[in-house]
C-alpha positions, 0 to 999 in steps of 0.5 A: 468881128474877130476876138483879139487873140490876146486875153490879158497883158501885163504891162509894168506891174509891180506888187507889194506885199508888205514892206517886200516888194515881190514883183517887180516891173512884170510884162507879160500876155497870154494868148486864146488857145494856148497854156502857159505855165507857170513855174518859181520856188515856194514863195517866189509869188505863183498863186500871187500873180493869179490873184493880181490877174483875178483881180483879187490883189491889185498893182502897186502901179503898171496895169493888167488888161483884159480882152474879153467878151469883146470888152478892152479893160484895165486893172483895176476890175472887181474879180465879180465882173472879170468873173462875169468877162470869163475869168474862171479859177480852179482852187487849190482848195475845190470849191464843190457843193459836197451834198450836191449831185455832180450835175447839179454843181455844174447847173449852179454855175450857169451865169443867170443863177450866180449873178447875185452870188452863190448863195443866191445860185443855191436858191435859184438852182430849184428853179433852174432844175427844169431848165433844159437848155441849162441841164445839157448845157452842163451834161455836154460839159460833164461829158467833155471832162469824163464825168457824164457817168457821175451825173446824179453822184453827190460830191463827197464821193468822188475822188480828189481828180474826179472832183477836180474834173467837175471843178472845171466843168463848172468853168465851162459853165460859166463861160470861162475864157481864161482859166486860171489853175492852181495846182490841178494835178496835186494828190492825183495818182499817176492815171488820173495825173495823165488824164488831167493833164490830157484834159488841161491840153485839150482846153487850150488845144480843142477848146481854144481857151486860154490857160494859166497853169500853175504845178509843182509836178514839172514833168506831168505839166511841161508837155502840156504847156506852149510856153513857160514863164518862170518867177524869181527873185521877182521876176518874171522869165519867160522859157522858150522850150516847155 
């Protein structure tokens, strides 16, 4: 059975934050294979509307569906099952194991270890460490990021875009559809920036993921996108022209 090319849709949604109403009545849909950025003024609710969509805030009212895993789902949904459905988020803040080798990060994120949470992922990493299928599982998804040469490298030597680019091999682990990415390519330098920015095309293009990304870097971001939404004054335009 074919997948609907719709991964989420945005109907109505209206958020709150406080007495401050910063969303108001916002429609939306992203697509498989495609990258959609998302740009607005500090403030304006960027990282907010990845929360609503990672199920980590809620809707005052409207709803945001999710097409994923062959699953039909409404908000409200825990960010642990949309998690399991393919939702994968690429923090401001990198979330990598530091004293971890690269491979070993990727390993952790395989779905049978994170079933009961990280900590638990921690414990049954031992176990999967003779796990085949797993391992070149993550080296694939190393290589497919430029990291299949930092394998055994523990993470508190590799460089903020390196780290950033096991962060999304992590993503591919876990069987991401949706990736969610919070300014990727900030405090990267210009090589590193284009790359990245190569590698995040590619995600939508070559891989067929769908991507919601959000950049203050405009110029690096803008070719990658197929579309651009922009928030204001609670908003949401969608920009025809990248």
């Amino acid at each position: 059975m074919n997948q609907p090319l719709q991964l989420i849709e945005g109907s109505g949604v209206t958020f709150s934050y406080g007495a401050r109403r910063l969303f108001f009545d916002l429609s939306f849909h992203l697509n498989r294979g495609e990258v959609v950025l998302l740009l607005g003024d500090n403030g304006a609710g960027k990282t907010s509307l990845l929360n609503l969509i990672s199920g980590y805030m809620l809707p005052s009212s409207g709803k945001i569906t999710y097409h994923l895993r062959g699953a039909c789902l409404a908000s409200p949904v825990e960010p642990e099952k949309l998690a399991r459905l393919g939702i994968g988020r690429l923090w401001q803040e990198i979330r990598l194991f530091p004293e971890l080798s690269v491979l070993d990060n990727v390993l952790a994120a395989t779905p049978s270890l994170t079933s009961a949470g990280p900590l638990s992922a921690l414990r049954n990493l031992v176990t999967h460490r003779n796990d085949s299928h797993a391992i070149e599982q993550a080296k694939e998804h190393l290589s497919l990021v430029g990291m299949d040469g930092r394998l055994a490298s523990s993470c508190d030597m590799l460089s903020v875009g390196q780290m950033k680019r096991v962060a999304i091999a992590r993503l591919f682990q876990m069987g991401a559809e949706l990736l969610l990415l919070d300014e990727p390519l900030s405090g990267l330098d210009r090589g590193s920036c284009d790359a990245m920015a190569e590698t995040i095309r590619d995600l939508g293009a070559k891989y067929g993921k769908g991507v919601l990304l959000v950049e203050h870097l405009h110029k690096a971001a803008r070719p990658v996108a197929d579309r651009v939404w922009r928030l204001h004054d609670g908003n949401l335009v969608a920009e025809t022209t990248p």
